[in-house]
C-alpha positions as CSV (number, residue, x, y, z in Angstrom):
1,X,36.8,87.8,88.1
2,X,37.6,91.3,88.2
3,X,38.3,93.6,91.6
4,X,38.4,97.2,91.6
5,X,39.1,99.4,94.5
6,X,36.2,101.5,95.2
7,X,36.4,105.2,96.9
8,X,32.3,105.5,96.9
9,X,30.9,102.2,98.0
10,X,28.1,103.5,99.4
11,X,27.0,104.3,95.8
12,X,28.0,101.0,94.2
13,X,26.0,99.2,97.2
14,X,22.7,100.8,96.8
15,X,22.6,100.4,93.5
16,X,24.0,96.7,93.4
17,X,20.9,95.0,92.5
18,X,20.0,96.9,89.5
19,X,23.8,96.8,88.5
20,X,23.6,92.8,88.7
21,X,19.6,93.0,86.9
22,X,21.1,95.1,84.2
23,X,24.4,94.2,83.7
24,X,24.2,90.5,84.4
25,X,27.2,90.1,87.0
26,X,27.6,88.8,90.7
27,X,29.0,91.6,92.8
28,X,30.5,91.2,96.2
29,X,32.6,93.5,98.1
30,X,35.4,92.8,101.1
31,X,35.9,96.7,102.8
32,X,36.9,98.9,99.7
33,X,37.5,96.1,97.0
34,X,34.1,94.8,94.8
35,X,34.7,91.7,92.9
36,X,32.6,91.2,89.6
37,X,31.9,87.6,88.4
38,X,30.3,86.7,85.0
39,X,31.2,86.2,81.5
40,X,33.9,88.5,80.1
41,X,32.2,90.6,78.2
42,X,29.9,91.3,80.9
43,X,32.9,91.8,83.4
44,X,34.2,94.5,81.1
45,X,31.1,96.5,81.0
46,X,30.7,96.1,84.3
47,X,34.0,97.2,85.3
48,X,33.4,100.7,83.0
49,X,30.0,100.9,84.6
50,X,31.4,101.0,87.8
51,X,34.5,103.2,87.3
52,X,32.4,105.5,86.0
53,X,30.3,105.3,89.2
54,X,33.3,105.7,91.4
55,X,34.3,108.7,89.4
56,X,31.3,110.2,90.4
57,X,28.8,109.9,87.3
58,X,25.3,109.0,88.2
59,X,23.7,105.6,88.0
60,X,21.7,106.8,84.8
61,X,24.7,108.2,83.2
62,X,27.1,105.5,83.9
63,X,24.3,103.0,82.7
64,X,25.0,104.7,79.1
65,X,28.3,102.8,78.7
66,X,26.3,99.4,78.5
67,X,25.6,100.6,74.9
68,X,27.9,99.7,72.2
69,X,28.5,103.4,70.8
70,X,29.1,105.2,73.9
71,X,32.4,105.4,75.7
72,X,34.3,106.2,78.9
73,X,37.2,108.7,78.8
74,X,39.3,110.3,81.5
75,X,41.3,113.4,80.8
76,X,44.3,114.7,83.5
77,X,44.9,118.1,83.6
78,X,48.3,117.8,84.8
79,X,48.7,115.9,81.4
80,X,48.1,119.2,79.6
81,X,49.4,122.0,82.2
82,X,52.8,123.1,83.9
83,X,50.8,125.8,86.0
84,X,50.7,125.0,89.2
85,X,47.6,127.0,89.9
86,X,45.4,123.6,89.0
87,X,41.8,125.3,91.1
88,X,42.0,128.7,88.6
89,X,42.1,126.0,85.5
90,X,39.1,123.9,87.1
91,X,37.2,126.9,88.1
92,X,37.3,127.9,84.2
93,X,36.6,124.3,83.1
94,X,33.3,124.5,85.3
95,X,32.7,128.7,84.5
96,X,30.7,130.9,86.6
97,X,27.8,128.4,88.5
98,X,28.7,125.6,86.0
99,X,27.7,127.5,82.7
100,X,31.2,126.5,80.7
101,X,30.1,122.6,82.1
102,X,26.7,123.2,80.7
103,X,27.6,124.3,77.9
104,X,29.7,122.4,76.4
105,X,27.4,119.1,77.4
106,X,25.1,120.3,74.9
107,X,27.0,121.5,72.3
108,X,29.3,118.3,72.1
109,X,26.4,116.1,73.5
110,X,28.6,114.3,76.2
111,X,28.8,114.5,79.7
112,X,31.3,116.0,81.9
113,X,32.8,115.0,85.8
114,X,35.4,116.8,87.4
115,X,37.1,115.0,90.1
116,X,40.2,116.4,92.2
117,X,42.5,117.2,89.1
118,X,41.2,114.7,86.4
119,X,37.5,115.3,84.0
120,X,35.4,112.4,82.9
121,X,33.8,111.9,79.7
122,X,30.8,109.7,78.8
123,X,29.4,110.1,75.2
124,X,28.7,108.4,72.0
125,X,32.2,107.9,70.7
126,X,31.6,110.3,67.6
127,X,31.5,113.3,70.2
128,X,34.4,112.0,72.2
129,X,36.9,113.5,70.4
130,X,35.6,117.3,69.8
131,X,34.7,117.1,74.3
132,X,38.2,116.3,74.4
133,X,39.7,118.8,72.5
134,X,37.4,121.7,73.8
135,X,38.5,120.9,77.2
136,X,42.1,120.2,76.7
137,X,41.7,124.0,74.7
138,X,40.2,125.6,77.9
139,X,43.4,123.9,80.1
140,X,46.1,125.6,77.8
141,X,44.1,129.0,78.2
142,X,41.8,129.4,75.5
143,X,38.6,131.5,76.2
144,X,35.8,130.0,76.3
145,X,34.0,131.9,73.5
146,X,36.5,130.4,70.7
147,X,36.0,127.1,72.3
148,X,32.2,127.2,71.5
149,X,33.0,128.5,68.3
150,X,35.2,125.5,67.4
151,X,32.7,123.1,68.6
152,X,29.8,125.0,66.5
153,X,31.7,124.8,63.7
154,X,32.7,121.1,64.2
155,X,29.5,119.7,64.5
156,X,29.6,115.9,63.7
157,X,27.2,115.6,61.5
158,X,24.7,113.0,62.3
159,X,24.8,109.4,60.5
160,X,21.8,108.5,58.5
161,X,20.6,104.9,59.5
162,X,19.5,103.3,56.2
163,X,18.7,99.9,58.2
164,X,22.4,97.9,57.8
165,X,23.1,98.6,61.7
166,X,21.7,96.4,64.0
C-alpha cells in the first residue's frame, strides 16, 4: 500500500473510478492522503499516474504514463538558476500567451506543466531528454530562437518497428 499526499483531491476523486477501471487499484482517501492498494506494479503506475495528476496534468495526459515507453519527469528551476527573479524566467519558459509552451510541445513531442517554481514532463522517453535540455537552456538565458534550432536539429529520429517489440 502506497499513500501520497494530495494538493488537488478534488481531481483525483472525480476521476477515481476510471483510475481504479484503468489502472487496476483500490483507492481510498482520509482528508489529504490517498492510499493505493493492488499488486506492485500496478501501485507504481498508479502512484506516477497520480503525481502527475496532482502536478496538474490532465486525466488524459497523465493516463499516458500507463504505457511502458512514456515517462514522468520534474525539472526545478532553482536547480538550474541563482536569479532570484524566478516569475521573469517562467514568464519566458511559457512566452508571450504560451507560444514558447506550445512550441516546444510539438517540436520535442512531450508535454509541459509549470507549477509554482518546478516544470513537468510527460513523453515517450526518447523525447525526454532533448524537453529537458531545451528548457533547462531557456532557465540559463538562452533565446528562444536557438532553442528551437537545437531541437530542430536534434530530431530523434524515429525507430522503425520491424515486428521484435511487443
Amino acid at each position: 500500500m502506497k499513500t501520497i499526499f494530495s494538493e488537488k483531491l478534488p481531481r483525483i476523486l472525480k476521476n477515481k473510478k476510471r483510475l481504479e477501471e484503468k489502472l487496476n487499484i483500490k483507492i481510498t482517501n482520509r482528508g489529504k492522503e490517498v492510499s493505493i492498494n493492488g499488486k506492485p506494479e500496478d501501485e507504481y503506475s498508479g502512484e506516477k499516474v497520480i503525481d502527475a495528476i496532482n502536478f496538474g496534468f490532465s486525466f488524459k495526459t497523465a493516463m499516458l504514463i500507463r504505457e511502458e515507453d512514456f515517462i514522468f519527469e520534474i525539472i526545478h528551476i532553482k536547480d538550474y538558476t541563482k536569479r532570484k527573479d524566478l516569475k521573469r524566467i517562467k514568464a519566458r519558459i511559457i512566452g508571450t500567451k504560451g507560444r514558447t509552451l506550445k512550441t516546444l510541445n510539438e517540436l520535442t513531442k512531450c508535454h509541459f506543466e509549470i507549477k509554482e517554481n518546478h516544470i513537468g514532463i510527460i513523453g515517450y522517453s526518447e523525447y525526454i531528454k532533448n524537453a529537458q535540455d531545451a528548457i533547462i537552456s531557456i532557465i540559463h538565458g538562452s533565446k528562444q530562437s536557438n532553442v528551437y534550432n537545437f531541437l530542430e536539429k536534434h530530431q530523434v529520429k524515429e525507430v522503425i518497428d520491424l515486428g521484435l517489440k511487443q
